[in-house]
PQR file with spaces between the fields and no chain letter, atoms N, CA, C, O and H, PARSE charges and radii, in Angstrom:
ATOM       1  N    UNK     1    -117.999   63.190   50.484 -0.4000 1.5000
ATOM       2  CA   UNK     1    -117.775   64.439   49.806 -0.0000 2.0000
ATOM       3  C    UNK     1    -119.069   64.853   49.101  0.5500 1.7000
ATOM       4  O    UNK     1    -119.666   63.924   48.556 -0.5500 1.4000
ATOM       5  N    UNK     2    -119.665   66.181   48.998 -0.4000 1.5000
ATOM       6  CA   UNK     2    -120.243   66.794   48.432 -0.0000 2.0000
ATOM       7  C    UNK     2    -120.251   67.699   47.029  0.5500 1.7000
ATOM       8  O    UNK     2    -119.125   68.033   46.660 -0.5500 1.4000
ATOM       9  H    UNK     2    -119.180   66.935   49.440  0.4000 1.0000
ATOM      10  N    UNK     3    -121.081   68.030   46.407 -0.4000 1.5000
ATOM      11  CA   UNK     3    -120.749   69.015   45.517 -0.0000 2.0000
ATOM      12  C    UNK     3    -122.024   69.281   45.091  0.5500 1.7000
ATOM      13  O    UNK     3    -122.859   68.390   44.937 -0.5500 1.4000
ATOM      14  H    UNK     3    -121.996   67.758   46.707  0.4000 1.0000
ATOM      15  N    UNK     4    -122.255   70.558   44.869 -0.4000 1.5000
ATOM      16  CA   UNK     4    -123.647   71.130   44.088 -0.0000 2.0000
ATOM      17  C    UNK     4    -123.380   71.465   42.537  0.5500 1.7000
ATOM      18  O    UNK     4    -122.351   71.760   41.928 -0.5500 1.4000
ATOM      19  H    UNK     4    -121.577   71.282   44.994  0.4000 1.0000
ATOM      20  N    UNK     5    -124.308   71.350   42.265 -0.4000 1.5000
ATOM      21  CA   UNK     5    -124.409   71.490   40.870 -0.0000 2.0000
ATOM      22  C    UNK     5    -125.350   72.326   40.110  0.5500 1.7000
ATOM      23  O    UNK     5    -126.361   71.730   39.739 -0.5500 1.4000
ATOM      24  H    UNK     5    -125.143   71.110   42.759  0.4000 1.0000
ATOM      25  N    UNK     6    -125.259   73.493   39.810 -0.4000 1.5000
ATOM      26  CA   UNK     6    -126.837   74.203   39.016 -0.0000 2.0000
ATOM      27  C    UNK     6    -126.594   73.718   37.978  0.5500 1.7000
ATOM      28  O    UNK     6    -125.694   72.940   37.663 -0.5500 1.4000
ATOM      29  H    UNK     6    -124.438   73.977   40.111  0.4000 1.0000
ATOM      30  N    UNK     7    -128.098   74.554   36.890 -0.4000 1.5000
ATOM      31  CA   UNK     7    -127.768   73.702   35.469 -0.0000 2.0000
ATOM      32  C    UNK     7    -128.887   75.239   35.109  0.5500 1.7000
ATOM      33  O    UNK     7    -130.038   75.457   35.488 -0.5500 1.4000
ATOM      34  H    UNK     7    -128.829   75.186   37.146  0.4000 1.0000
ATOM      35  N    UNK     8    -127.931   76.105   34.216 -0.4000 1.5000
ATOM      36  CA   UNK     8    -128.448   77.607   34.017 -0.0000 2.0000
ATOM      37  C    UNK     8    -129.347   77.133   33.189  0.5500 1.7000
ATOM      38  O    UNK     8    -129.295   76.119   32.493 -0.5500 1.4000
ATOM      39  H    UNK     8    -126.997   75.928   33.907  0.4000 1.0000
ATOM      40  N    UNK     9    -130.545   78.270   33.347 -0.4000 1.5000
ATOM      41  CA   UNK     9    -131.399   77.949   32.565 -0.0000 2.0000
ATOM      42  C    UNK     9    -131.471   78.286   31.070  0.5500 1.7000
ATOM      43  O    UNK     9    -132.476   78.037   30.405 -0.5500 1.4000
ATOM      44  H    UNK     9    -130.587   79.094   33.912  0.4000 1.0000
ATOM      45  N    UNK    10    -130.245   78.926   30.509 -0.4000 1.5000
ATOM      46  CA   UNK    10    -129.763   78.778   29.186 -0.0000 2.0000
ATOM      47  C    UNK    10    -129.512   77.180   28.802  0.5500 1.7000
ATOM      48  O    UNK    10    -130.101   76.673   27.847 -0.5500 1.4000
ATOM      49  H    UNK    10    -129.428   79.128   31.050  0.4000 1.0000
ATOM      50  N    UNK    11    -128.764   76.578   29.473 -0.4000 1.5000
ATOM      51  CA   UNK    11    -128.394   75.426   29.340 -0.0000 2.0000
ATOM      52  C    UNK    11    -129.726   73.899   29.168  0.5500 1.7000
ATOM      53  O    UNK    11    -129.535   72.908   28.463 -0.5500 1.4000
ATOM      54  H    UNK    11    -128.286   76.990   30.249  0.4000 1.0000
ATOM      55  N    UNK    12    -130.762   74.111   29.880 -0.4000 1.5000
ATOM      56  CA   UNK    12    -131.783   73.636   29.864 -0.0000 2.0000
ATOM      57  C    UNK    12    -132.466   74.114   28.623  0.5500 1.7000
ATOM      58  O    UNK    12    -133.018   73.263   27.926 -0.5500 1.4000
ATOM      59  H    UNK    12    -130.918   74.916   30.453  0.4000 1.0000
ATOM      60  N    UNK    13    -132.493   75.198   28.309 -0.4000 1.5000
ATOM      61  CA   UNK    13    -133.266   75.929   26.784 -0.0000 2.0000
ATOM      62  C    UNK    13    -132.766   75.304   25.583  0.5500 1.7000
ATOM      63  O    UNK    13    -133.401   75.226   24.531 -0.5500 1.4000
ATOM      64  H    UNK    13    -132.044   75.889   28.875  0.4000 1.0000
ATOM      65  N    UNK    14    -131.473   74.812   25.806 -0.4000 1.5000
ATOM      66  CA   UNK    14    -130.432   74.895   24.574 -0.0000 2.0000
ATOM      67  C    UNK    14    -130.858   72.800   24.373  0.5500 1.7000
ATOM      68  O    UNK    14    -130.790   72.262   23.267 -0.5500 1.4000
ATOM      69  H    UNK    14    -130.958   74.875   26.661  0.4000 1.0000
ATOM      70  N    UNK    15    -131.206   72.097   25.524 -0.4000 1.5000
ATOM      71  CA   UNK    15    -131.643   70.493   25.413 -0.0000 2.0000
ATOM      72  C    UNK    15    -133.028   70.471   25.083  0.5500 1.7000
ATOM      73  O    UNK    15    -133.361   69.597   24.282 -0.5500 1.4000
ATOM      74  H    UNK    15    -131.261   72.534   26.422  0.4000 1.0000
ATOM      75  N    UNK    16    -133.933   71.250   25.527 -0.4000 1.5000
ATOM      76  CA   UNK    16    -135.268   71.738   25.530 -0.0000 2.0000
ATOM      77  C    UNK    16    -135.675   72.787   24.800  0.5500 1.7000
ATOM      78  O    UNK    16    -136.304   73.607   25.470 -0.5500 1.4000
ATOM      79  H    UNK    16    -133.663   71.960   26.178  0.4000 1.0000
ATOM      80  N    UNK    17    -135.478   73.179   23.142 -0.4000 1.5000
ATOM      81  CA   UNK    17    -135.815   74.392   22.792 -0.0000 2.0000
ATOM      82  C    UNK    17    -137.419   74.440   22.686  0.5500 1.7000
ATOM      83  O    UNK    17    -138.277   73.603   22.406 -0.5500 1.4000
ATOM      84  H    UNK    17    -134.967   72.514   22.598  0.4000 1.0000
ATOM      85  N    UNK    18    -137.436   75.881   23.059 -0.4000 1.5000
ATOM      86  CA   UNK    18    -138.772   76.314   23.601 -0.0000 2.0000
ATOM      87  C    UNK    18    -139.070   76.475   24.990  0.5500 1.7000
ATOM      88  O    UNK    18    -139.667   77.424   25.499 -0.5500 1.4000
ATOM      89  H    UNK    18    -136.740   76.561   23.287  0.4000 1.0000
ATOM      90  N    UNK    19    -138.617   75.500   25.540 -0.4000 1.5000
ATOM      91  CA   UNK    19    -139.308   75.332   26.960 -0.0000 2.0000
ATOM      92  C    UNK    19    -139.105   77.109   27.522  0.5500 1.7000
ATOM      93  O    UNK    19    -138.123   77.851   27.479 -0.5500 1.4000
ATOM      94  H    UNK    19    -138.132   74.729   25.127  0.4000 1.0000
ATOM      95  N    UNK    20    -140.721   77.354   28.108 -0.4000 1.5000
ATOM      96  CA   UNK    20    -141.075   78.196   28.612 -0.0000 2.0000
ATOM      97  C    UNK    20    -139.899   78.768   30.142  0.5500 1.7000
ATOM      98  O    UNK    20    -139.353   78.222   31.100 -0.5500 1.4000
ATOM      99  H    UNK    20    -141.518   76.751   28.142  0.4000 1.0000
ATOM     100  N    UNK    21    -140.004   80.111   29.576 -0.4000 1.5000
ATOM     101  CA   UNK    21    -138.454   80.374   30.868 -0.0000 2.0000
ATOM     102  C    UNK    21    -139.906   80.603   32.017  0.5500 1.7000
ATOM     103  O    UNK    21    -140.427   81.711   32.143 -0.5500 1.4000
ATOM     104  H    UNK    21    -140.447   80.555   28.797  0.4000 1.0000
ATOM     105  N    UNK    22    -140.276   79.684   32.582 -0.4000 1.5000
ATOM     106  CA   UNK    22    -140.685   79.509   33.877 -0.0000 2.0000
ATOM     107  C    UNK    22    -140.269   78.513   35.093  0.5500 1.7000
ATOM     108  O    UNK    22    -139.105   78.141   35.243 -0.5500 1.4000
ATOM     109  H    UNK    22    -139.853   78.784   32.479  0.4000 1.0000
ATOM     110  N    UNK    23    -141.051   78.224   35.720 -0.4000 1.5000
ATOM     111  CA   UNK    23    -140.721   77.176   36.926 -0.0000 2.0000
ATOM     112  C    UNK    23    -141.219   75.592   36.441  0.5500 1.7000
ATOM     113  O    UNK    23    -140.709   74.483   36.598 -0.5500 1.4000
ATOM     114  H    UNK    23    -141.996   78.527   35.598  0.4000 1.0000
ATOM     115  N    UNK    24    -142.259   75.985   35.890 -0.4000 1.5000
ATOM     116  CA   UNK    24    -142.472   74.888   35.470 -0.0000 2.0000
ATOM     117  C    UNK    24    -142.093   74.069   33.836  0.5500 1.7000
ATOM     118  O    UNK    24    -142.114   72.871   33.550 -0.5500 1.4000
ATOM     119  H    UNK    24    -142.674   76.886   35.763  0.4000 1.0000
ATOM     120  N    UNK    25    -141.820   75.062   33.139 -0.4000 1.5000
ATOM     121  CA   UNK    25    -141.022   74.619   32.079 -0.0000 2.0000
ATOM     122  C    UNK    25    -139.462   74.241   31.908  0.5500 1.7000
ATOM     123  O    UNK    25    -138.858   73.487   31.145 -0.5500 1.4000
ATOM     124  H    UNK    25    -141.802   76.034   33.371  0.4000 1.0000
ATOM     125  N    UNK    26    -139.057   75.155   33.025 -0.4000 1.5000
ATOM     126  CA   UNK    26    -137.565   74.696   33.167 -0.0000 2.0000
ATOM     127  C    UNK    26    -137.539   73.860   33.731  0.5500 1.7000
ATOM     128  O    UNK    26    -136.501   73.335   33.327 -0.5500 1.4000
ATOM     129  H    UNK    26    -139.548   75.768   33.645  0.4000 1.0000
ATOM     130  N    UNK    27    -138.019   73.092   34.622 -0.4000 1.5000
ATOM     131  CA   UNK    27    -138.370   71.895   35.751 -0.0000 2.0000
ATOM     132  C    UNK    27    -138.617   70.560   34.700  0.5500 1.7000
ATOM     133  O    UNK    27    -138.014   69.512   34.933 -0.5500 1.4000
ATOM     134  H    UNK    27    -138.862   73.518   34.950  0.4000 1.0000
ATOM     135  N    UNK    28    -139.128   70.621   34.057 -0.4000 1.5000
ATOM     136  CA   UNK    28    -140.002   69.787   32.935 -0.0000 2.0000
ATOM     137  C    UNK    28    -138.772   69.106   32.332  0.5500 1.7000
ATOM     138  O    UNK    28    -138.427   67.925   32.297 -0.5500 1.4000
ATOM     139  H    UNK    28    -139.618   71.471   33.868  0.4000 1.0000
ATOM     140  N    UNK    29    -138.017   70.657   31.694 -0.4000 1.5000
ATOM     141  CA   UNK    29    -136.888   70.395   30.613 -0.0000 2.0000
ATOM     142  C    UNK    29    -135.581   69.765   31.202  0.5500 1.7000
ATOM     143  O    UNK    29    -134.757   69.302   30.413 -0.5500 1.4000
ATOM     144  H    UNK    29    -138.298   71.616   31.723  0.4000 1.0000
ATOM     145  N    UNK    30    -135.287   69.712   32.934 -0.4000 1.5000
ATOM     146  CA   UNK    30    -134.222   68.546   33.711 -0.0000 2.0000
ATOM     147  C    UNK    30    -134.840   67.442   33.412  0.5500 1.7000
ATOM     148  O    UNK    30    -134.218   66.602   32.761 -0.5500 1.4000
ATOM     149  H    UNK    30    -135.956   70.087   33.575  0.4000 1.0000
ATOM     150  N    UNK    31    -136.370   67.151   33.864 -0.4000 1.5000
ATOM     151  CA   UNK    31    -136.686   65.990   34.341 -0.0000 2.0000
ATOM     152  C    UNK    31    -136.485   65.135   33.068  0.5500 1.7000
ATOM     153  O    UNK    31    -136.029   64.001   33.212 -0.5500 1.4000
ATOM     154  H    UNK    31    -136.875   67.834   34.393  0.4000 1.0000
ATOM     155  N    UNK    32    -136.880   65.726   31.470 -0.4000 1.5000
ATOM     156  CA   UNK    32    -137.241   64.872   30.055 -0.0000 2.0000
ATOM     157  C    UNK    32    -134.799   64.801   30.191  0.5500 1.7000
ATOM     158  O    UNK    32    -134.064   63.875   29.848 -0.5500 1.4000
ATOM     159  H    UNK    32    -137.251   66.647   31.354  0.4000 1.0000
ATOM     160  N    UNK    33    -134.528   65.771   30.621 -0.4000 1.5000
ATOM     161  CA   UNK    33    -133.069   65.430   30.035 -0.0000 2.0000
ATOM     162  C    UNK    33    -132.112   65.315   31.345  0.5500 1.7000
ATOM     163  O    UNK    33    -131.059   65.921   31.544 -0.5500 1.4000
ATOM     164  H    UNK    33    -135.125   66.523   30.899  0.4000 1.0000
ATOM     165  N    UNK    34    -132.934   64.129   32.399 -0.4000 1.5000
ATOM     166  CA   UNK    34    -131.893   64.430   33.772 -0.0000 2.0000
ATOM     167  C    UNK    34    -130.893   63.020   33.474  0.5500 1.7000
ATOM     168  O    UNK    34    -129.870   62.888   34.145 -0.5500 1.4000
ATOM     169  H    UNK    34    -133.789   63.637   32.237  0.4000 1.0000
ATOM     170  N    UNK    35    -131.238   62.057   32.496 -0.4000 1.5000
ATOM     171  CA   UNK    35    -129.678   61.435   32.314 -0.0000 2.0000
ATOM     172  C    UNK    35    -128.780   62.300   31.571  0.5500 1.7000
ATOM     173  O    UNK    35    -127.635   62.152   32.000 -0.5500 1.4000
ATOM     174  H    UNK    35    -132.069   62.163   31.951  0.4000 1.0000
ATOM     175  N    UNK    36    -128.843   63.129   30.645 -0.4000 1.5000
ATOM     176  CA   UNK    36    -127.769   63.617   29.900 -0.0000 2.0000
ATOM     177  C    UNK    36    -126.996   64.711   30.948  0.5500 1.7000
ATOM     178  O    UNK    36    -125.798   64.986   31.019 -0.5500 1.4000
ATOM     179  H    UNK    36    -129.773   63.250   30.297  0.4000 1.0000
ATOM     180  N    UNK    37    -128.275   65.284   31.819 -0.4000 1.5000
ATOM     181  CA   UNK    37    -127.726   66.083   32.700 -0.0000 2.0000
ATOM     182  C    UNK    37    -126.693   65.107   33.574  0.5500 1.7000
ATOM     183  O    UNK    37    -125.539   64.836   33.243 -0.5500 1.4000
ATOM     184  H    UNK    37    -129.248   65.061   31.761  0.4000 1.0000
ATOM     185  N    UNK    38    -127.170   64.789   34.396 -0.4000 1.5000
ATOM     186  CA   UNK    38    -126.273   63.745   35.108 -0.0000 2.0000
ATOM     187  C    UNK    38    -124.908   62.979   34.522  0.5500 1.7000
ATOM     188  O    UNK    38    -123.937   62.884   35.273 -0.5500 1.4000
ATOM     189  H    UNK    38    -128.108   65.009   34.665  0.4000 1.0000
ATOM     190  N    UNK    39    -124.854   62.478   33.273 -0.4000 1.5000
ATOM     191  CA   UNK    39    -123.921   62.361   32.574 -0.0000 2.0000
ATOM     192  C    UNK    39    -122.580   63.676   32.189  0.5500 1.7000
ATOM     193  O    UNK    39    -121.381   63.402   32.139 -0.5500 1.4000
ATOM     194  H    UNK    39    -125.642   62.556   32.663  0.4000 1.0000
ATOM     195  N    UNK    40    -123.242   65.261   31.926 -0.4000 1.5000
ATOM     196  CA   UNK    40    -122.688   66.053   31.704 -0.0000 2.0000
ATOM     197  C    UNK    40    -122.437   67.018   32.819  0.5500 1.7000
ATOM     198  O    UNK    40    -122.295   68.223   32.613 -0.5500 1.4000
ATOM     199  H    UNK    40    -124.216   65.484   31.966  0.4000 1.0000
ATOM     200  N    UNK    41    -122.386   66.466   34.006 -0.4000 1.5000
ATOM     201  CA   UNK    41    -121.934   66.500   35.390 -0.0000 2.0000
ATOM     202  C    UNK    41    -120.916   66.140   35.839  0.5500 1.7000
ATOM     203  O    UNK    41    -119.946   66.727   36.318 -0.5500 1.4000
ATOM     204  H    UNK    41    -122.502   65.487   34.174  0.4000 1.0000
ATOM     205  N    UNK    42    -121.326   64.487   35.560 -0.4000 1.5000
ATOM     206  CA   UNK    42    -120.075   63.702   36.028 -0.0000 2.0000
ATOM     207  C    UNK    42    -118.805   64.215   35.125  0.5500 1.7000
ATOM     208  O    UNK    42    -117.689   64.290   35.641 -0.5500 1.4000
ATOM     209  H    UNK    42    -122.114   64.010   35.171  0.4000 1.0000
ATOM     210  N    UNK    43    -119.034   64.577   33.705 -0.4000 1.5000
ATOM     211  CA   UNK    43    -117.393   65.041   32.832 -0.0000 2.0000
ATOM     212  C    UNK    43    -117.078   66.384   33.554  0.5500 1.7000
ATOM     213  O    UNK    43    -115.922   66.787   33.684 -0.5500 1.4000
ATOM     214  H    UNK    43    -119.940   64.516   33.286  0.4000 1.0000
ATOM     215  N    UNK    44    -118.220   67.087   34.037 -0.4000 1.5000
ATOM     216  CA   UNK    44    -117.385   68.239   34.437 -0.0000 2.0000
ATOM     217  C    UNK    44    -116.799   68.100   35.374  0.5500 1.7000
ATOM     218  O    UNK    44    -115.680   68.606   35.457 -0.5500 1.4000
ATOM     219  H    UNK    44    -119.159   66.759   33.931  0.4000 1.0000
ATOM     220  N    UNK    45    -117.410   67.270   36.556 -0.4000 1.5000
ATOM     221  CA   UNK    45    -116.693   66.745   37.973 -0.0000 2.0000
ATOM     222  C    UNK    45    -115.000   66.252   37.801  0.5500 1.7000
ATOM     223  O    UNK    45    -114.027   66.517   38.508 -0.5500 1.4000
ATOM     224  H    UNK    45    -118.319   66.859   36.489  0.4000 1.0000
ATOM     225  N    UNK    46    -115.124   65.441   36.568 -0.4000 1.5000
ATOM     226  CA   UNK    46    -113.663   65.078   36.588 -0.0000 2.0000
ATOM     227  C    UNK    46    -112.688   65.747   36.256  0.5500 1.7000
ATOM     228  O    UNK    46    -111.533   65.322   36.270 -0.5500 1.4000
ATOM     229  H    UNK    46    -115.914   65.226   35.994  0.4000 1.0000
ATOM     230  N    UNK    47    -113.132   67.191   35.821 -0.4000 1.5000
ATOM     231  CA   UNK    47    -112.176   68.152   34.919 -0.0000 2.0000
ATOM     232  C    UNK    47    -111.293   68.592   36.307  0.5500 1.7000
ATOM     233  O    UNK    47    -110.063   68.559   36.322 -0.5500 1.4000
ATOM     234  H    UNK    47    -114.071   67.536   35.810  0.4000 1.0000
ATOM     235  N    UNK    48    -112.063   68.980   37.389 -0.4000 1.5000
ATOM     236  CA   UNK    48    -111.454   69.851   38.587 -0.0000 2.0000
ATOM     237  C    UNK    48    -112.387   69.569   39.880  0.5500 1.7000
ATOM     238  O    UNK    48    -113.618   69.546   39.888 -0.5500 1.4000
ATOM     239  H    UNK    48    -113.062   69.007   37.377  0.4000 1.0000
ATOM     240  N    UNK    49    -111.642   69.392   40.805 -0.4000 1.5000
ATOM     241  CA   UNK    49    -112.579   69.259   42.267 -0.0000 2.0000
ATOM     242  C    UNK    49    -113.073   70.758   42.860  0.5500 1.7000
ATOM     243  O    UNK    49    -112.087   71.360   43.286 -0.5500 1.4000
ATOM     244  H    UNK    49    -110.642   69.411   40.799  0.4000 1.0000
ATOM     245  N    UNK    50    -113.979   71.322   42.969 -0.4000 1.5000
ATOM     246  CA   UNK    50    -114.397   72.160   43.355 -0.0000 2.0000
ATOM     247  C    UNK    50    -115.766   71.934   44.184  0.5500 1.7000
ATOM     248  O    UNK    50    -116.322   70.846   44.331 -0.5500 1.4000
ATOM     249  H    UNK    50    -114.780   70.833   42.623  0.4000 1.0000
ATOM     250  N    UNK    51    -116.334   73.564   44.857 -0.4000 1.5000
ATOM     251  CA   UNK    51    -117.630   72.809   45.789 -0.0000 2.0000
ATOM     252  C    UNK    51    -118.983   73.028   45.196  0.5500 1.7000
ATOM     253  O    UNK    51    -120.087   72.900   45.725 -0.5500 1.4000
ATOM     254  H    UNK    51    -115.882   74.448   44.738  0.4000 1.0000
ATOM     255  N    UNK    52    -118.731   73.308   44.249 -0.4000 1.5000
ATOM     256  CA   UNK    52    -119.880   73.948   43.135 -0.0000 2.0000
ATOM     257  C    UNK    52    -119.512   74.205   41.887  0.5500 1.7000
ATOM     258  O    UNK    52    -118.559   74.909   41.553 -0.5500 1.4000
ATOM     259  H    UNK    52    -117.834   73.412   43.819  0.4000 1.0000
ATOM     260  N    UNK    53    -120.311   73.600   41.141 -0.4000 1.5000
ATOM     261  CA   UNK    53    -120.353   73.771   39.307 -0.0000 2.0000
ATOM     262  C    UNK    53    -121.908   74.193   38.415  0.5500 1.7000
ATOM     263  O    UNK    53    -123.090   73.854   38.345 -0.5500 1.4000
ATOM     264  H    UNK    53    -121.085   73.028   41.413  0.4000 1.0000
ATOM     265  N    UNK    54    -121.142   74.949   37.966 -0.4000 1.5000
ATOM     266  CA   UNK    54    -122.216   75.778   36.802 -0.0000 2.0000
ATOM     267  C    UNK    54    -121.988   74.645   35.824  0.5500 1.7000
ATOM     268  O    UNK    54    -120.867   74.177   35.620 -0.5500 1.4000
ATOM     269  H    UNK    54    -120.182   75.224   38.023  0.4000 1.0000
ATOM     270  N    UNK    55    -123.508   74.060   35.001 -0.4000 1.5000
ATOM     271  CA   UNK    55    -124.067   73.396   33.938 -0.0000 2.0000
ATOM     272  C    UNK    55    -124.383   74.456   33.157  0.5500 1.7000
ATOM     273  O    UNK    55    -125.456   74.997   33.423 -0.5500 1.4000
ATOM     274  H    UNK    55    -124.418   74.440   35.167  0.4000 1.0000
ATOM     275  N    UNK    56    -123.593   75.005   32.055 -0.4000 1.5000
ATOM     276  CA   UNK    56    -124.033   76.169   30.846 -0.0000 2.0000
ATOM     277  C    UNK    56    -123.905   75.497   29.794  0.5500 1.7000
ATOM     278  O    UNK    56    -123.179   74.554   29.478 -0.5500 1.4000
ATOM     279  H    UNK    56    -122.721   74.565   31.838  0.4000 1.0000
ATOM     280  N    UNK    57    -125.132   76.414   28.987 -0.4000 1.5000
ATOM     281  CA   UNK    57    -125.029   75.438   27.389 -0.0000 2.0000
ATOM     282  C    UNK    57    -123.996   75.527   26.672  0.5500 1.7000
ATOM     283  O    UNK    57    -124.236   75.637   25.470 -0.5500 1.4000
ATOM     284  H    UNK    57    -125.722   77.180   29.243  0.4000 1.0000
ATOM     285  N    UNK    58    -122.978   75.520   26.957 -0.4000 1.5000
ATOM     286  CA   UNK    58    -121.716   74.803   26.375 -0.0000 2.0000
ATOM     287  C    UNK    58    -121.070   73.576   26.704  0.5500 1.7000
ATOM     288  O    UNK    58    -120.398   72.800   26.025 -0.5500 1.4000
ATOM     289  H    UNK    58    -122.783   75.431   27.933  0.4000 1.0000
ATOM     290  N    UNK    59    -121.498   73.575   28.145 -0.4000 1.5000
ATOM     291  CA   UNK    59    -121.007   71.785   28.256 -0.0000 2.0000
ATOM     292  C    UNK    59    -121.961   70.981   27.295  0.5500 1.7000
ATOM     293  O    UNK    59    -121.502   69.977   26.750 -0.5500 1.4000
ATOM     294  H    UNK    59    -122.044   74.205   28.696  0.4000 1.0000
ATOM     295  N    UNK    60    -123.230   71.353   27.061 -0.4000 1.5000
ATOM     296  CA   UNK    60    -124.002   70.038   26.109 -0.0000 2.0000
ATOM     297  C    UNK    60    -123.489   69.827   24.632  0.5500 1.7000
ATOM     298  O    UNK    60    -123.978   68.942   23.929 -0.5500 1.4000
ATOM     299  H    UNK    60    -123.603   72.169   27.503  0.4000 1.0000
């Protein structure tokens, strides 16, 4: 089974304040917070099976 996952770039701003709304600042701000990301994945995964989930700064 599959599932995608984005992670809005509000949501990255809100673990990372400041980080520059670019490619490379938003990129930066997964990599310094990709366990919490990954962690706040897996709770959303268990809420409902679907084939895609939005990461918004309210799950953090």
């Amino acid at each position: 089974m599959e599932a995608s996952f984005y992670v809005m770039a509000d949501a990255l701003r809100r673990l990372q304040p400041g980080t520059p709304i670019d490619e490379a600042g938003l990129l930066n701000a997964f990599d310094l917070n990709r366990d919490l990301i990954c962690s706040t994945a897996a709770k959303v995964f268990a809420r409902g099976n679907r084939g895609s989930y939005d990461l918004v700064s309210s799950d953090f």
